[in-house]
C-alpha positions as CSV (number, residue, x, y, z in Angstrom):
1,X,54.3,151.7,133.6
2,X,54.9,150.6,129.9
3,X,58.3,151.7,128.3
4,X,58.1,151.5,124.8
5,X,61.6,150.7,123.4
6,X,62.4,152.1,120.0
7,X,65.8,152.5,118.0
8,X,66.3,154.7,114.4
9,X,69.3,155.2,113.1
10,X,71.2,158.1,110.5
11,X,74.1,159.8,109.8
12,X,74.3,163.5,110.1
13,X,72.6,164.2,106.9
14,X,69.7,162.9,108.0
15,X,69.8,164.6,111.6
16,X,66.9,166.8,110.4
17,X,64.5,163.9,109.2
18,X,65.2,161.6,111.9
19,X,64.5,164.5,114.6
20,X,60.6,165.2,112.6
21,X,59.8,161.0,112.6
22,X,60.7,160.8,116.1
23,X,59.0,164.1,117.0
24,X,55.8,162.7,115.1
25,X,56.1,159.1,117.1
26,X,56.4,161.1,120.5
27,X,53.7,163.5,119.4
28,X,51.2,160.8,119.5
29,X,52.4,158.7,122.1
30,X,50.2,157.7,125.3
31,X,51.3,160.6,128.0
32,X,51.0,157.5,130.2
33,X,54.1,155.4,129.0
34,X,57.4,156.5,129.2
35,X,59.3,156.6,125.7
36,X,62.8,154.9,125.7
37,X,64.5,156.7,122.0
38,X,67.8,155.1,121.1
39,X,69.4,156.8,118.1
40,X,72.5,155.3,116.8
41,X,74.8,157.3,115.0
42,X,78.0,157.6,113.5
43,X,78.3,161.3,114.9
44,X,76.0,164.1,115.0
45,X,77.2,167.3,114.9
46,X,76.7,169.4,118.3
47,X,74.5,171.7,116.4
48,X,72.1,169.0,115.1
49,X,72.3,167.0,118.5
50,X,71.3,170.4,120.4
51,X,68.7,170.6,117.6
52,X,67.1,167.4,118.1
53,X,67.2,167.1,122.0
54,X,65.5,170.5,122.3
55,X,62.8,169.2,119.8
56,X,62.5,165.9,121.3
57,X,62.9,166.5,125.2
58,X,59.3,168.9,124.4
59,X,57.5,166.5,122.4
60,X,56.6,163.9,125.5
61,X,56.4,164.4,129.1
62,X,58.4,160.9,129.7
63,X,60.7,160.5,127.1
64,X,64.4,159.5,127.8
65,X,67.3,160.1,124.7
66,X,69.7,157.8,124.5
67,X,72.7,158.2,122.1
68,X,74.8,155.7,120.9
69,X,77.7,156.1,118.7
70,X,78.9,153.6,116.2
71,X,82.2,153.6,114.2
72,X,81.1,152.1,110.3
73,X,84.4,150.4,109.6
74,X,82.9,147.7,111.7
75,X,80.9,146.9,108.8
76,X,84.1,147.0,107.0
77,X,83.7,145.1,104.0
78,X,80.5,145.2,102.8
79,X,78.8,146.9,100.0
80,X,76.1,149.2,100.6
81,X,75.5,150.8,97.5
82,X,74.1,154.4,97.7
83,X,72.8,153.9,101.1
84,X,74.5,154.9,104.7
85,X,76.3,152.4,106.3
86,X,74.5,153.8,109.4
87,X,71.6,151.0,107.9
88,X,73.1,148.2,109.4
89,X,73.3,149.6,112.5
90,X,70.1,148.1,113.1
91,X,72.4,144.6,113.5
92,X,73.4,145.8,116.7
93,X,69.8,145.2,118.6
94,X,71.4,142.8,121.0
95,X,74.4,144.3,122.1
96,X,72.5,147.9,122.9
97,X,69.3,146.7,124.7
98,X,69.9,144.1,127.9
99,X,67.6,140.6,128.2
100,X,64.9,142.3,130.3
101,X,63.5,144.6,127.4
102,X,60.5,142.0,125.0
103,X,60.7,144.4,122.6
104,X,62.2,147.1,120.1
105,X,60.2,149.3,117.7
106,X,63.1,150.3,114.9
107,X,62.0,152.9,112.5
108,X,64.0,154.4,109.6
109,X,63.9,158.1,109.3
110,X,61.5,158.8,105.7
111,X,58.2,158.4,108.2
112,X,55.6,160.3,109.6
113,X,54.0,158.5,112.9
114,X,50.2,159.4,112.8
115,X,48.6,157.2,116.0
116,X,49.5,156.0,119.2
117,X,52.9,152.7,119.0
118,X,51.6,151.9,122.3
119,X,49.0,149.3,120.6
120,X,52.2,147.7,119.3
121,X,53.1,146.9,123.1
122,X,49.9,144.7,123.3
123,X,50.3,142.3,120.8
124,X,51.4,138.6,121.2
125,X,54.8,137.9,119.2
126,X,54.6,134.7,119.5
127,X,57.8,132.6,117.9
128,X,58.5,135.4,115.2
129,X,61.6,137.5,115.6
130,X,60.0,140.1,113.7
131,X,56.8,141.3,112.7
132,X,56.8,143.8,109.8
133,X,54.3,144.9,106.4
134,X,54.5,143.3,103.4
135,X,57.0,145.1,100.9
136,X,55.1,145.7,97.4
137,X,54.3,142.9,95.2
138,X,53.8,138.7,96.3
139,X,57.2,138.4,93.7
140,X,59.2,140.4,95.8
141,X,61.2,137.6,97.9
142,X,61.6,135.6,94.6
143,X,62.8,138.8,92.6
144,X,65.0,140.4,95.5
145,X,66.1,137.0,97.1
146,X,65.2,133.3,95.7
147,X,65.8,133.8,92.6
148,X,69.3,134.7,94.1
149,X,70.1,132.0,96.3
150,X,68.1,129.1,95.3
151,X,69.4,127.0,98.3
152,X,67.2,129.2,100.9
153,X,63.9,127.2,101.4
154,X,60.6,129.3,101.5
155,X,56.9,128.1,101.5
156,X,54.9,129.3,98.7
157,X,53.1,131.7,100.9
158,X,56.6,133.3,102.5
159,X,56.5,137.3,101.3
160,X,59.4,140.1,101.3
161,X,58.8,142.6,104.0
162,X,60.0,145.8,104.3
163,X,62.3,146.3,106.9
164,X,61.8,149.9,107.3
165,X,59.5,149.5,110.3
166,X,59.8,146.4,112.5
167,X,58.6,145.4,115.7
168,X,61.2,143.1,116.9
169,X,60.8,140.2,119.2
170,X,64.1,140.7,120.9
171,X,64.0,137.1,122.4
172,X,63.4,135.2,119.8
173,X,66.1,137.7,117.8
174,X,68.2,136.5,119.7
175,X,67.5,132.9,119.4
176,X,67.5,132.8,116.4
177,X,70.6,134.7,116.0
178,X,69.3,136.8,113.6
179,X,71.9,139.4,113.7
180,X,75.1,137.3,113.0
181,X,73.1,135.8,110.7
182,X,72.5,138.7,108.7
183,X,75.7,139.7,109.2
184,X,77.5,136.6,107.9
185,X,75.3,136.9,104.9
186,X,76.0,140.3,103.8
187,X,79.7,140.0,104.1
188,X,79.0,137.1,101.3
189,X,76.9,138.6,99.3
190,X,76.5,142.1,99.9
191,X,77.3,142.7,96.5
192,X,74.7,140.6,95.0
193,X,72.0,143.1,97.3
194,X,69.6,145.5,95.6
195,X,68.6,146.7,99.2
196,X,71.3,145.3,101.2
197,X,70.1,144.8,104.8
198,X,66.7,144.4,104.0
199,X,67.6,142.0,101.4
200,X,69.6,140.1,104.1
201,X,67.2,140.3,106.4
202,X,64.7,138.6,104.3
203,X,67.2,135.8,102.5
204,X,67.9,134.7,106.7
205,X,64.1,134.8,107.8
206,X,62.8,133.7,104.6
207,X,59.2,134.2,105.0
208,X,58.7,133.5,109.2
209,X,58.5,137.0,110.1
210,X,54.6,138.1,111.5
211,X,52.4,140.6,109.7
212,X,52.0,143.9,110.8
213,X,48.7,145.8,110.0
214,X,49.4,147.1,107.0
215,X,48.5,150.6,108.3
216,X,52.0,150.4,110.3
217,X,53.8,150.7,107.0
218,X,51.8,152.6,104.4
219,X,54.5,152.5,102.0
220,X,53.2,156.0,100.0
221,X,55.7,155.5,96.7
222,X,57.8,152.8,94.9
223,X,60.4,154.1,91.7
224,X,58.4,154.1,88.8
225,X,54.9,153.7,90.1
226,X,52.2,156.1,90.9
227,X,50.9,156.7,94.3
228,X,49.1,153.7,95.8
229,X,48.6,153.6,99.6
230,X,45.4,155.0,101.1
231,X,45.1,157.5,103.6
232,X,42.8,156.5,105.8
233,X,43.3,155.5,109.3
234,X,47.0,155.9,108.8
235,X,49.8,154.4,111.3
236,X,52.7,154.8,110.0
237,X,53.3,156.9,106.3
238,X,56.6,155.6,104.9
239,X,58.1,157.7,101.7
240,X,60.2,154.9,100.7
241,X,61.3,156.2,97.1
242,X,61.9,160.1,96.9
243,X,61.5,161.8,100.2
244,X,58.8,164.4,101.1
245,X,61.6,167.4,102.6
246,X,63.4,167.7,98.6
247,X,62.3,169.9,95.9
248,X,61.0,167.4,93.6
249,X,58.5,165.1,96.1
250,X,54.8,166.0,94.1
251,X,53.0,163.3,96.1
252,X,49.6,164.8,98.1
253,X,51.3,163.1,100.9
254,X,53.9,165.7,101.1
255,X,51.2,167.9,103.7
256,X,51.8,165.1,106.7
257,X,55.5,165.3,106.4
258,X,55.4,169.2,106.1
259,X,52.7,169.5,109.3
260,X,55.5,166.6,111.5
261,X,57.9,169.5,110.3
262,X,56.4,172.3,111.5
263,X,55.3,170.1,114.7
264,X,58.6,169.3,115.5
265,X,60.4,172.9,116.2
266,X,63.6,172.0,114.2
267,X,63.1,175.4,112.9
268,X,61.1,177.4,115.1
269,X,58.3,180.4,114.5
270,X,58.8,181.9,111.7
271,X,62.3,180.5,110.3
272,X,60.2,176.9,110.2
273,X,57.0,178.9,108.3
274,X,59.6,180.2,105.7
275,X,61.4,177.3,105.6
276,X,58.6,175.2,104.5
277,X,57.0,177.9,102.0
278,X,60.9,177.8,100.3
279,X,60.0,173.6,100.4
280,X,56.4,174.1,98.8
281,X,57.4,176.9,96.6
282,X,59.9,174.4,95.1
283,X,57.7,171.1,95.1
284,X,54.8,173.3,93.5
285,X,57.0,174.9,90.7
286,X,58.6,171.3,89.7
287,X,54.6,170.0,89.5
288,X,53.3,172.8,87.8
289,X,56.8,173.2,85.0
290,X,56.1,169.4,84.5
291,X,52.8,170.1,83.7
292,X,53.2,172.7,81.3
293,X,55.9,171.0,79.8
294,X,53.5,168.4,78.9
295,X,51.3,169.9,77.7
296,X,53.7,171.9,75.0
297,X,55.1,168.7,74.4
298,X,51.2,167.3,73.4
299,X,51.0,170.1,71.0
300,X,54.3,169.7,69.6
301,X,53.1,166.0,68.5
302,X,55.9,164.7,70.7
């Protein structure tokens, strides 16, 4: 029987997204393979743990929970802007998952899971210790990273994934060292980071990572530029710039997070149904008062 390893991490604040992006990746798993979730935290509250093993034990016949808590100070030192320290959590891959295991999916928690991970488990990783999509534009790695730190060598063709879904090659990961190496290079220059362990993660593997059907990471919005993936045959949606569960998210992709929602039971029957008309109500106002304001604006001649 395949197990299909995968790790997300959060802090409490995101108990409730993290519980709908694992609901939607169990929801669509093969009933066949057992599910092995490992979400590292730096402390759920009992209510939100109850919360998401109730949702989570229901969404697959073979799925095992396992929680790990992490203390952040032993990241001590390094800057991680406005994100949670609960990021780098991903650094800890080796020391959570023994030898035997080929393979980790990570996923952060802004994604909706629309198809089967199992066709993950059948690909050949060769030598890469990761295999990810492409993050935006071909000038990422020289705008985020080489143009940084000259001294790290990259082929023209090396690109800037995004390390918000990766399928890791947990043998070569270790091989290469990858996590200490990461590591080491955020305590230096953490501070120099736009997007800190990604950042890292793409100054130490500077272009040898695998490509990942870009389907696995349909990356739905960047800041300051309109909606751009297309949705069809969708793996994985990935709201990587404002996040489809606040007020202001306008984007038509807003209806997959809001069915994963609803899917998921974190509010049940009719709590959930008001819950997400409150959400709609709120994202429909903000699009509609933008509109209008526009539009008076247009008249005004400003």
């Amino acid at each position: 029987m395949t197990t299909l390893h995968v790790m997300m991490c959060a802090n409490d604040g995101y108990a409730m997204p993290l519980t709908v992006a694992a609901h939607s990746l169990l929801h669509h798993a093969d009933r066949g393979a057992r599910v092995e979730l490992h979400v590292v935290t730096d402390g759920f509250s009992p209510d939100n743990t109850a919360r998401a093993e109730r949702c989570l034990r229901a969404a697959h016949p073979q799925v095992e929970i396992v929680w790990h808590r992490k203390d952040p100070r032993a990241f001590e030192g390094i800057r991680v802007g406005r994100y949670s320290v609960a990021a780098l959590f991903r650094l800890l891959l080796p020391e959570l998952f023994p030898d035997h295991v080929d393979r980790v999916l990570y996923l952060d928690c802004d994604i909706v899971v629309e198809r089967d991970i199992s066709e993950l488990w059948r690909l050949d990783l060769g030598d890469r210790a990761v295999w990810a999509v492409q993050n935006g534009t071909d000038d990422d790695l020289q705008n985020y990273v080489l143009s940084k730190f000259p001294e790290i060598q990259a082929g023209p063709e090396a690109r800037y994934f995004n390390s918000g879904v990766i399928l890791v090659n947990m043998a070569e990961w270790r091989r290469q060292r990858v996590s200490e190496r990461t590591r080491d290079f955020l305590q230096r220059h953490s501070d120099r980071l736009i997007f800190p362990d990604q950042d890292a993660l793409n100054a130490v593997l500077a272009g040898h990572w695998g490509r990942l059907h870009p389907h696995w990471n349909k990356q739905i919005l960047r800041a300051h530029q309109p909606e751009q993936a297309a949705f069809d045959d969708p793996g994985i949606l990935h709201y990587t710039s404002r996040k489809p569960w606040t007020p202001d998210y306008m984007q038509r992709a807003k209806w997959a997070w809001h069915r994963a929602y609803l899917r998921s039971g974190w509010d049940r029957g009719a709590a959930g149904y008001a819950a997400m008309a409150r959400l709609y109500g709120g994202q429909l106002w903000r699009h509609n008062s933008r509109r209008v304001g526009g539009r008076v604006r247009r008249l005004l001649g400003r």
